[in-house]
SETOR-417876 format. One line per 4 residues: their letters; for each residue x, y, z of C-alpha. Coordinates in pm, whole numbers, plus 50000, padded with zeros to 5 digits. Layout:
<rs>
a> X Y Z | ...
</rs>
This chain:
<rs>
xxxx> 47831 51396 49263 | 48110 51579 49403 | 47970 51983 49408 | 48081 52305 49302
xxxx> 48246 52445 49589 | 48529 52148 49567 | 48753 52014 49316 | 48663 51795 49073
xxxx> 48686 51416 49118 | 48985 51403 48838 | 49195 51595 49119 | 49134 51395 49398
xxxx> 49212 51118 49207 | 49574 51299 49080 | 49673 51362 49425 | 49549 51034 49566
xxxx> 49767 50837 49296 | 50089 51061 49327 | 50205 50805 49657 | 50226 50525 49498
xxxx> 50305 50588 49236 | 50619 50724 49398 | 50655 50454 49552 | 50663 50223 49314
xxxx> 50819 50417 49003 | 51190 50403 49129 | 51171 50032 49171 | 51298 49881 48906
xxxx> 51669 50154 48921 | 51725 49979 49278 | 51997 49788 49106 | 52131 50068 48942
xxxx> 52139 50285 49240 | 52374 50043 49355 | 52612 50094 49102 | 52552 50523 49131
xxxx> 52635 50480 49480 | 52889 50154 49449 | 52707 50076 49763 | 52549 49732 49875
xxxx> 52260 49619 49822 | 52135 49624 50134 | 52208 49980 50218 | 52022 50046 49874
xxxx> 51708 49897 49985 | 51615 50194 50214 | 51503 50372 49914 | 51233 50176 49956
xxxx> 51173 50076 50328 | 51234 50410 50484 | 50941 50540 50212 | 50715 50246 50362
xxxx> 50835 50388 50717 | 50738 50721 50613 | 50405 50607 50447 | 50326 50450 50805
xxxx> 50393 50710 51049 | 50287 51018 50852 | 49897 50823 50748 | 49866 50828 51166
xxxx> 49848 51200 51170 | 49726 51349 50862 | 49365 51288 50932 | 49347 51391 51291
xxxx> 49552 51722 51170 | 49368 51781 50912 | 49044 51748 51129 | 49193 52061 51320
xxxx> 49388 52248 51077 | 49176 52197 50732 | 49219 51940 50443 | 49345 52240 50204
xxxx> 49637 52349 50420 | 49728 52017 50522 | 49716 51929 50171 | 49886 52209 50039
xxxx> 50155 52134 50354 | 50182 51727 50210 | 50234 51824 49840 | 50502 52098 49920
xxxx> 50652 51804 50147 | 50674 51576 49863 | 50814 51828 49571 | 51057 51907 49830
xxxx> 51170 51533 49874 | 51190 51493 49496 | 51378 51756 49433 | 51648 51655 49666
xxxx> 51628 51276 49541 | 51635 51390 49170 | 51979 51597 49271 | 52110 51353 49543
xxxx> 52473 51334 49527 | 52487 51054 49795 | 52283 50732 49893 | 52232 50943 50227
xxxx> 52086 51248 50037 | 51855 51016 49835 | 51748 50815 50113 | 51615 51173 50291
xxxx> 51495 51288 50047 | 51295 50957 49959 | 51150 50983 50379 | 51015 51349 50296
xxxx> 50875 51258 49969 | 50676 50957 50176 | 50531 51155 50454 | 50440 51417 50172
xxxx> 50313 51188 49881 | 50097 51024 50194 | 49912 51343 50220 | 49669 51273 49942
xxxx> 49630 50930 49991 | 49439 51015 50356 | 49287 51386 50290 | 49148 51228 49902
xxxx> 48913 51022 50061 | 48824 51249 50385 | 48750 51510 50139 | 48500 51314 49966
xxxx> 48321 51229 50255 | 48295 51586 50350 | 48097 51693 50051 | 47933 51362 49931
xxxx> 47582 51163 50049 | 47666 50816 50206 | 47578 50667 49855 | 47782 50942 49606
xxxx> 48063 50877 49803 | 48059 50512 49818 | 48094 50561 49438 | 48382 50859 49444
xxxx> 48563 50614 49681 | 48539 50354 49421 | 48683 50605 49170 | 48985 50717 49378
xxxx> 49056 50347 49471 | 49055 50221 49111 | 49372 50476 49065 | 49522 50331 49395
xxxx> 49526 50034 49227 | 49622 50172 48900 | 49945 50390 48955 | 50087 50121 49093
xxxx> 50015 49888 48785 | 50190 50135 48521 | 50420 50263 48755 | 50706 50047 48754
xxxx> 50679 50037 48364 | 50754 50403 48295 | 50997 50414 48560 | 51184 50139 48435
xxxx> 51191 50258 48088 | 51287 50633 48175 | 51576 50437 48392 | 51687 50288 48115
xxxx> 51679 50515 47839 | 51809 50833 48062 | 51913 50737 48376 | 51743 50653 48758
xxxx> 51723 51087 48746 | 51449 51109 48491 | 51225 50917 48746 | 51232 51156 49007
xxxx> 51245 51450 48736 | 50876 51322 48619 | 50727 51305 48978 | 50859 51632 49097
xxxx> 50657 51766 48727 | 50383 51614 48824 | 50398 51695 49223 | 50475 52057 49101
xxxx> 50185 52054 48894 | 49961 51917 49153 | 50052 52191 49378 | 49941 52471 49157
xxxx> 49580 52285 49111 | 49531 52234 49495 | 49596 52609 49551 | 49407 52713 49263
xxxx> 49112 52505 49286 | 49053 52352 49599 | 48857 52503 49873 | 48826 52420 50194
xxxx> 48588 52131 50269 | 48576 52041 50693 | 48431 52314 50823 | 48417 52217 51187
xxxx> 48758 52231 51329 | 48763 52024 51619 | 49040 51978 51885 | 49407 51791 51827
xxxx> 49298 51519 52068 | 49676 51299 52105 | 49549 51083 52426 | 49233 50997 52271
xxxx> 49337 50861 52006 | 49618 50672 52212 | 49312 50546 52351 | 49138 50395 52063
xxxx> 49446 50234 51973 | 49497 50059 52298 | 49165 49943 52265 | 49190 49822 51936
xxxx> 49521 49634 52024 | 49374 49433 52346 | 49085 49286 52076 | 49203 48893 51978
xxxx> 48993 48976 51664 | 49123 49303 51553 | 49517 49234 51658 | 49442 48873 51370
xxxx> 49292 49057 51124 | 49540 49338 51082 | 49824 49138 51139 | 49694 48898 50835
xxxx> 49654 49197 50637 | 49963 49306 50667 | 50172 48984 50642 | 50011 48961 50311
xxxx> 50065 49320 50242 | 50450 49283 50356 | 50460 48921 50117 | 50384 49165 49854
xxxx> 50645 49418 49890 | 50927 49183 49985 | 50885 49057 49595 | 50901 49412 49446
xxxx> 51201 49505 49668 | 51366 49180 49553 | 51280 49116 49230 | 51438 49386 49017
xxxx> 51735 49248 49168 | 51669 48877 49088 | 51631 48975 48697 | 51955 49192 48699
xxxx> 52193 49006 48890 | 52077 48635 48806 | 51868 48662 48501 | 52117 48901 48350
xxxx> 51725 49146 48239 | 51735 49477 48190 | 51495 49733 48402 | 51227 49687 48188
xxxx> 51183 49319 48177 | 51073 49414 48532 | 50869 49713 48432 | 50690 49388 48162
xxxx> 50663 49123 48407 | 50508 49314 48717 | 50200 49433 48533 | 50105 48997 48560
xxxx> 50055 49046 48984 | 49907 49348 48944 | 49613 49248 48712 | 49615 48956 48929
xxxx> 49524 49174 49172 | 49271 49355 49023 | 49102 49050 48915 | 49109 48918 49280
xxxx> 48924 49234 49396 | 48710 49194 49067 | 48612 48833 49218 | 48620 48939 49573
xxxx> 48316 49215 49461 | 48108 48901 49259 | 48126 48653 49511 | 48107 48819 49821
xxxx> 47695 48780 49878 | 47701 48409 49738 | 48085 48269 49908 | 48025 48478 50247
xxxx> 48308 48746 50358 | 48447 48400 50564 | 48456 48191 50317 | 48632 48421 50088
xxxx> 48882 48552 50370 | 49010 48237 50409 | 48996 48083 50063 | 49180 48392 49935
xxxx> 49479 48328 50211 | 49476 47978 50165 | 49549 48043 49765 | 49793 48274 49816
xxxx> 50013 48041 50071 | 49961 47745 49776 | 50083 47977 49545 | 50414 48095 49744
xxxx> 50440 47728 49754 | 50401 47643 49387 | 50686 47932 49373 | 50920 47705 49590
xxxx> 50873 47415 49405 | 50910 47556 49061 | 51238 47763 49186 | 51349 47437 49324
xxxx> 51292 47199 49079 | 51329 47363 48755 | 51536 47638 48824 | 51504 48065 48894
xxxx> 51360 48192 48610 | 51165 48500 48582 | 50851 48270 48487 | 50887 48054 48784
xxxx> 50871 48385 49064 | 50608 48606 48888 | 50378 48314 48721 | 50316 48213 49105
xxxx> 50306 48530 49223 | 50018 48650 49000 | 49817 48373 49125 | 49923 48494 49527
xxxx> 49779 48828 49389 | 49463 48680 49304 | 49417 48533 49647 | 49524 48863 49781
xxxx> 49251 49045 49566 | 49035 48801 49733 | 49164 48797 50107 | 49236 49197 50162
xxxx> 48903 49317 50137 | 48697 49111 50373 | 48945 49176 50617 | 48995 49536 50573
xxxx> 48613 49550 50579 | 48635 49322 50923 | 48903 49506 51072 | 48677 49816 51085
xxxx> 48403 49646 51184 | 48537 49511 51539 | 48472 49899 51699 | 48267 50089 51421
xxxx> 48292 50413 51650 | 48620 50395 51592 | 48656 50306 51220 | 48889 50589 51132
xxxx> 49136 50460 51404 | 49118 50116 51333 | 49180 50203 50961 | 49511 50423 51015
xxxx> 49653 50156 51290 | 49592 49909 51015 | 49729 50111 50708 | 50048 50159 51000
xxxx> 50112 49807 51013 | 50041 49704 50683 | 50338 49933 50621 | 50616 49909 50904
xxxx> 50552 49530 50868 | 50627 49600 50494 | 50911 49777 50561 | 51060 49518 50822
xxxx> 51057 49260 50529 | 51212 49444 50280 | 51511 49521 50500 | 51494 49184 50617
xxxx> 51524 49048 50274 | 51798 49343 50165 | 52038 49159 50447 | 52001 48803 50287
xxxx> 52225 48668 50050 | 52110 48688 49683 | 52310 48413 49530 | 52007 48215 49390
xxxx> 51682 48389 49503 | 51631 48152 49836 | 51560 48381 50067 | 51364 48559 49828
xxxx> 51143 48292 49830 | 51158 48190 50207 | 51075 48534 50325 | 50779 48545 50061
xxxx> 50661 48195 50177 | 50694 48275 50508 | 50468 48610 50568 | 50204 48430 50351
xxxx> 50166 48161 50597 | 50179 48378 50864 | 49865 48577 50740 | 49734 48235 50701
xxxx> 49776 48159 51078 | 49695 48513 51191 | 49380 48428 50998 | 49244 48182 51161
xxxx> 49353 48293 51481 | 49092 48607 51414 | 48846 48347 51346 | 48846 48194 51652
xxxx> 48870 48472 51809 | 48615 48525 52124 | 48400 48888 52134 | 48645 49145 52269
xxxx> 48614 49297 52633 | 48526 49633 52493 | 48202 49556 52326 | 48389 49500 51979
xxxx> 48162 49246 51773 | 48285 48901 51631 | 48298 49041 51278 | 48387 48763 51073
xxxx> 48099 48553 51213 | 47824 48864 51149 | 47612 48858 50834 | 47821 48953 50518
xxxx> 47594 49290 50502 | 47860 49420 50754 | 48122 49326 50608 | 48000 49498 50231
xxxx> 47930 49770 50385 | 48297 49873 50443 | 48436 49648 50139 | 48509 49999 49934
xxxx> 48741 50110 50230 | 48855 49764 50244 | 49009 49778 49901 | 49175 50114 49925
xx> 49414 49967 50162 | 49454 49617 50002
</rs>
């Protein structure tokens, strides 16, 4: 149980939720931000890769700042960061303006998705936190789910506005219950130390095993977000769907997704963390595939591009964990920089594809399609390449050949980032 001297797990859980679901709420207006703006859609699609940008840089340094400085006033700092953004993206009167305001909103929104969880290792047992993790992740996975669905429907019953006029209510709010009720939980400050942690990075990125591992997690990661930047776009332009046929049709991945993690939790002790690493992957490249074929041989429909993507959520329900839970595992001493380089990647890699994809012609949903197929098969091969990876020269240990008690050890952390 969380105790009386911090704020109650319903908070943490607010301000851990309020990133993504930024992130994901003002998906489905992409298309109509292009018409706001009359500009391309390519220049649109930084609304949502600058926010992954922002997401990636700002994780790096809230924890080690906040290890210094406090989680309160950091917190407090993140939250007035984001209300800030989302005030000037609610009033932007250019693409430019929204686009800034969309980067401060990012590094601020990212606030509570690292201090949430540091928070509740300050004040919890090993074994009450493993279950307050649990909690917060559940609403990591959640506020993406029903995200997309109000934000589509606000779009199209008021206008793109009304999205960021709900988050900046509910950021606002979320400031006045940090200040008010929490206190401050680290209570041993300890020095801003830049070059170490330039140092656990460069050892992290000379191990075979580690380098694999988060580069599979983030293909698949980036396979993921290459959809949702292209898809809203695919329905409107092609399909001739309003916002909320998107706002419908993404909640299929994302209980996919949930019921990956769901099997990923069941199976783990009898499959082994292996096994289910790489039968996860494996599904999700069969399923990008199945996407192809069904594009290709009976035509774009919204069916054919989120029926196989639901089942490429599954596998990555399955896949994400084990090697989030790996990933840590190669230097424990170092878990908390292994997890930030990872959450970094998983994002900038993210954010590559979506601009990638924003540059590609939409005429039928092709590229769509080849850029999705494409990152899933490269987690595939980064993968195995982790696999066969020898034991590093730093003393990091072969994780995906130890006993699956490592490996379910860390699976709660492993989820938070899937």
């Amino acid at each position: 149980m969380i105790g009386k001297r911090t704020p109650s797990l319903a908070l943490l859980v607010l301000v851990t939720a309020i990133g993504p679901a930024a992130l994901h709420m003002p998906v489905p207006s992409l298309p109509l931000l292009a018409v706001a703006f009359d500009s391309p859609p390519g220049a649109v699609q930084l609304v949502l890769t600058l926010f992954l940008a922002g997401i990636a840089g700002a994780q790096l340094l809230y924890g080690p700042v906040s290890d210094r400085f406090g989680r309160r006033p950091v917190l407090l700092f993140g939250l007035a960061l984001f209300l800030l953004g989302t005030v000037l993206c609610g009033l932007a009167w250019s693409l430019s303006a929204l686009i800034v305001g969309r980067v401060l909103q990012a590094c601020g929104g990212c606030a509570g998705m690292v201090l949430g969880r540091a928070i509740i290792s300050d004040v919890c047992e090993r074994e009450a936190a493993a279950s307050a993790i649990a909690t917060v992740t559940m609403a990591m996975a959640l506020a993406p789910s029903v995200s997309p669905a109000i934000g589509a429907y606000l779009a199209e019953w008021i206008g793109w506005r009304a999205d960021f006029a709900l988050l900046g209510a509910l950021g606002a709010a979320l400031l006045v219950l940090v200040g008010l009720h929490l206190r401050e939980t680290h209570r041993n400050a300890i020095p801003l130390d830049l070059r170490g942690m330039a140092g656990s990075f460069a050892i992290l990125l000379r191990s075979p095993a580690f380098v694999g591992l988060a580069l599979s997690s983030a293909c698949t990661t980036a396979s993921w977000y290459t959809f949702t930047a292209s898809a809203p776009y695919l329905l409107s332009e092609l399909l001739r769907q309003p916002p909320s046929t998107y706002g419908l049709m993404i909640l299929l991945p994302m209980a996919a997704y949930v019921l990956g993690n769901a099997v990923a939790a069941r199976c783990a002790v009898r499959l082994g963390s292996v096994r289910l690493f790489v039968w996860g992957v494996a599904l999700s490249v069969a399923a990008g595939a199945a996407m192809a074929l069904w594009c290709l041989g009976l035509g774009l429909t919204a069916w054919a591009v989120f029926v196989p993507m639901a089942l490429s959520s599954v596998g990555n329900g399955m896949s994400q964990p084990p090697a989030m839970a790996a990933g840590l595992s190669v230097y424990p001493r170092i878990a908390g920089a292994a997890s930030g380089l990872i959450g970094f990647l998983q994002m900038m890699i993210a954010a590559l594809g979506t601009m990638l994809v924003g540059e590609l012609p939409r005429a039928d949903g092709f590229w769509t399609v080849v850029v999705v197929d494409a990152f899933l098969l490269l987690a595939l091969l980064f993968g195995i390449a982790a696999l066969r990876a020898p034991r590093g020269r730093f003393g990091g240990v072969p994780v995906l050949a130890a006993p699956d008690s490592r490996v379910r050890s860390t699976g709660d952390v492993g989820r938070d980032a899937a």
